[in-house]
Structures are given as C-alpha cells and as structure tokens.
C-alpha positions as CSV (number, residue, x, y, z in Angstrom):
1,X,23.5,-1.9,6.0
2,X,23.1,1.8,6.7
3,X,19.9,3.4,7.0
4,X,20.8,5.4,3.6
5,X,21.8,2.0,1.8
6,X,18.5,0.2,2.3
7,X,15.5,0.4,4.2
8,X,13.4,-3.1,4.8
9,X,9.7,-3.2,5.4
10,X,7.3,-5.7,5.9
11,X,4.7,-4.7,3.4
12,X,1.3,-6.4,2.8
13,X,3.0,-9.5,3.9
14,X,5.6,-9.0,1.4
15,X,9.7,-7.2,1.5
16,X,9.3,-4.1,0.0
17,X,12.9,-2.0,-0.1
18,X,13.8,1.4,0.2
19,X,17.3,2.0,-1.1
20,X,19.2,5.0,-2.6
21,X,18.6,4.9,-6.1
22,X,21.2,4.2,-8.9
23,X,21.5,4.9,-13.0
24,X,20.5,1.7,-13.4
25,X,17.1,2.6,-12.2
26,X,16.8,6.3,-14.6
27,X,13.7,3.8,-16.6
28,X,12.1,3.0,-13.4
29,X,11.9,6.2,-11.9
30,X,10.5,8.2,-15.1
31,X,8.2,5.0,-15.6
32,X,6.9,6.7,-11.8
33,X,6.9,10.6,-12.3
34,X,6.8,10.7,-15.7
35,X,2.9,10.1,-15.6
36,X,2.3,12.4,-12.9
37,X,4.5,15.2,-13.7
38,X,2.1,14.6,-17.1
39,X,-1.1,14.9,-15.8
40,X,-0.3,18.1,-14.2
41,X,-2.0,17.9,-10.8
42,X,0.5,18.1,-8.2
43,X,4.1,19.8,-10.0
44,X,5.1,22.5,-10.8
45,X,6.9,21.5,-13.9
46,X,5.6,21.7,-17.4
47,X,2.9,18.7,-18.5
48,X,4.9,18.6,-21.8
49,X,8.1,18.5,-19.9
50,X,10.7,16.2,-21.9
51,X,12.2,13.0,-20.3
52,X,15.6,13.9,-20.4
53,X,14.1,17.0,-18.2
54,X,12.2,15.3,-16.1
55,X,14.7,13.0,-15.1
56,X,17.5,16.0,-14.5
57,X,14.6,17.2,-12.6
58,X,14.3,14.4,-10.3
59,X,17.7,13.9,-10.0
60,X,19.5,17.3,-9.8
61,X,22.6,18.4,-8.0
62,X,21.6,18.3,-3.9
63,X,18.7,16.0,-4.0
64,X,19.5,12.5,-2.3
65,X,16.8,10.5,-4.1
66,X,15.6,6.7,-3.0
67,X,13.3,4.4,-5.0
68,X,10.5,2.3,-3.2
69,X,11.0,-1.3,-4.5
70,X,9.2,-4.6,-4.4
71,X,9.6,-7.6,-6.2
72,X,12.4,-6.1,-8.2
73,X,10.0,-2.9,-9.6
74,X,10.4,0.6,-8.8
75,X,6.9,1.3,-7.2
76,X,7.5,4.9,-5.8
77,X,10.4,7.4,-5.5
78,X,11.4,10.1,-3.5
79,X,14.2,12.8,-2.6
80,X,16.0,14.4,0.1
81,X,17.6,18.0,0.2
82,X,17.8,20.8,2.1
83,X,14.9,23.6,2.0
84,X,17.1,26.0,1.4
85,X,20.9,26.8,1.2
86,X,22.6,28.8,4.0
87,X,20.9,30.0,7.4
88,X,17.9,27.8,6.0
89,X,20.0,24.6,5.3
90,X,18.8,23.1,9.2
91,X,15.2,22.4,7.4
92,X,14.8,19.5,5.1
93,X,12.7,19.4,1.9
94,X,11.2,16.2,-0.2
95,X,9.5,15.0,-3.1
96,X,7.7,11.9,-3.1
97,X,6.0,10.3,-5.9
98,X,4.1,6.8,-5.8
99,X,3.2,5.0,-9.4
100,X,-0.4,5.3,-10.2
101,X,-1.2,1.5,-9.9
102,X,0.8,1.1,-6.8
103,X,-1.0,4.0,-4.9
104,X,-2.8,3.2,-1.9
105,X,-0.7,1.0,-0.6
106,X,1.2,2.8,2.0
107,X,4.2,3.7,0.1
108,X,3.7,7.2,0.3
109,X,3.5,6.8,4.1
110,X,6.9,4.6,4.1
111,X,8.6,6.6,2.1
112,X,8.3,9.6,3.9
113,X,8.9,8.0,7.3
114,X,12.2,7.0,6.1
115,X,12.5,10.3,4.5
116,X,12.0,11.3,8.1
117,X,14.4,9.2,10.0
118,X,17.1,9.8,7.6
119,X,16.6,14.1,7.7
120,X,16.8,13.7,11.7
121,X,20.1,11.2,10.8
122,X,21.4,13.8,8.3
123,X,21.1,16.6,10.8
124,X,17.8,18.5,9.6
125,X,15.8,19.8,12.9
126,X,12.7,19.8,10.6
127,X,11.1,19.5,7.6
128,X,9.4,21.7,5.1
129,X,6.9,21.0,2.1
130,X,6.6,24.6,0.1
131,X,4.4,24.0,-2.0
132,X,1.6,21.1,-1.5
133,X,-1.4,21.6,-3.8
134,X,-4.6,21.9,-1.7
135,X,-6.5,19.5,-3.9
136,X,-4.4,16.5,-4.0
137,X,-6.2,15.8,-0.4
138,X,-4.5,12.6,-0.1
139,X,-1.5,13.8,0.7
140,X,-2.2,16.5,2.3
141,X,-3.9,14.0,5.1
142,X,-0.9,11.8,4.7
143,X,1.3,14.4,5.9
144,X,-0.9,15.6,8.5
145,X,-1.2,12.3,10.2
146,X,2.2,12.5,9.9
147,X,2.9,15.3,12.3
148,X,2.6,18.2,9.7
149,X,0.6,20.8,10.1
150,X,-0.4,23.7,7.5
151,X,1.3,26.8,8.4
152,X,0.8,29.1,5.2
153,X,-1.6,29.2,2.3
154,X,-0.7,30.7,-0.9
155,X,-4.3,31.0,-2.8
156,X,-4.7,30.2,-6.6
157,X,-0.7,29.6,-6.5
158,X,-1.1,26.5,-8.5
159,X,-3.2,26.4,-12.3
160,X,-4.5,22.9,-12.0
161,X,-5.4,21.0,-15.3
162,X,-9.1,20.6,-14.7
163,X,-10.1,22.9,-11.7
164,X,-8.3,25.9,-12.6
165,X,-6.4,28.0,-9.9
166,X,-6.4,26.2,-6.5
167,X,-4.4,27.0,-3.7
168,X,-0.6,25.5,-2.4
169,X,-0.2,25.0,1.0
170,X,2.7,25.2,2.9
171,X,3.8,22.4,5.3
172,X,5.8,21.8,8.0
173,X,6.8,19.3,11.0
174,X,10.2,19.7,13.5
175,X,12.1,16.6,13.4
C-alpha cells in the first residue's frame, strides 16, 4: 500500500499503524485532542472549545490528517498541510497530538517521521512548526532530535493555564 494509505511499525514488539484517517474514526480522534486542547497547555484554541469545533478544527479544509493505531485504538493523531498558501506552499506544517495514557511511547516520534517522509513524498522542501510552546519541553527535544532547530522566539506569545505568559518558539528543519 502507499506510504499515505498505511504506515507499519514494529512498536514495543507489537504492529502499531499509521494510516490516513477516516469518519469512522471522528470518536477516536476527539477521544485524543479533546483532553489536550482542554487542558490548555500546548493550543491555541479555546479550553472550552466545543467538540463539534474541535473536531472541524482538526480536520479542516487542507489538513491531510493520520491516526496512530494499535490494537484497533486511536492512540495519537496528526496532520499534514502546507505552512502557508502561495510563494510559501514549498514548506510543510503539522499538528501532532499523542493520548495522555499512551505518551511516552514513541508515537510522537513515529508520527512525525512519517509526517516527514510523506512532506518530502508530497513535494514540501521543509518543514515548519510556528508556534511550539516553550514549556511543553518534551516536544520541543523531540523535534530537536529530530533535525529541528529553533529559529525564532516569540516571548509571552502563549497565556498558559498555570504559568502564565510563556514564550512560542518557532521551528524548523529542510526536508
């Protein structure tokens, strides 16, 4: 199958699937961002933000999303679009999201190698991250070891929850 289709990786000793994601899997991927997005610490969308919303969100018009899957559960969740439209459409952009009880794991890290393969497969000469909040240091080292490096800082962009203004960074990596 294609590299867009499904995605295999021997995970933990056990198949884990990456595959483009289909209606039939709307429950599944709010039952992954919908805690997140709700806890405020690493979106920029509203902690009170409805489901129907947050799904439109996830889904909306240009992003190409995937879901992480093992054992027949949707364990993480990501998307694919371009940074920008136009003379910036050469640059890739992502979301990824990983369920709270599933993190640590490495599907963070899968997900966005595939994410990776497929921009270079898609024709994007790089990719982008605009807006990566400082403290969530987890992925911020994730993407680093990655091959992304910070190349702007935007200070006290974000209002987190508990530590009050912190700053985004910006991230980015050629393909």
């Amino acid at each position: 199958m294609a590299l867009e289709a499904v995605f295999q990786a021997h995970f933990r000793r056990r198949i884990a699937l990456i595959r483009s994601a289909t209606p039939a899997d709307a429950e599944g991927i709010l039952g992954v961002i919908e805690p997140v997005f709700r806890a405020g610490e690493s979106y920029t969308v509203p902690r009170d933000i409805s489901r129907e919303d947050a799904l439109a969100y996830w889904l909306a018009d240009g992003h190409e999303v995937f879901v992480f899957e093992e054992a027949s559960q949707i364990l993480g969740t990501y998307f694919l679009q371009a940074n920008q439209r136009g003379g910036g459409a050469h640059v890739g952009n992502c979301g990824y999201i990983t369920a709270e009880h599933a993190m640590g794991r490495g599907i963070a890290r899968a997900m966005c190698e595939h994410s990776l393969t497929l921009a270079k497969a898609r024709g994007f000469t790089a990719m982008q991250f605009n807006f990566v909040v400082s403290t969530n240091e987890r992925a911020v080292q994730l993407w680093q070891r990655l091959g992304f490096a910070v190349v702007g800082r935007l200070p006290e962009a974000f209002r987190h929850p508990r530590l009050g203004y912190v700053d985004a960074l910006v991230m980015f990596r050629e393909l």
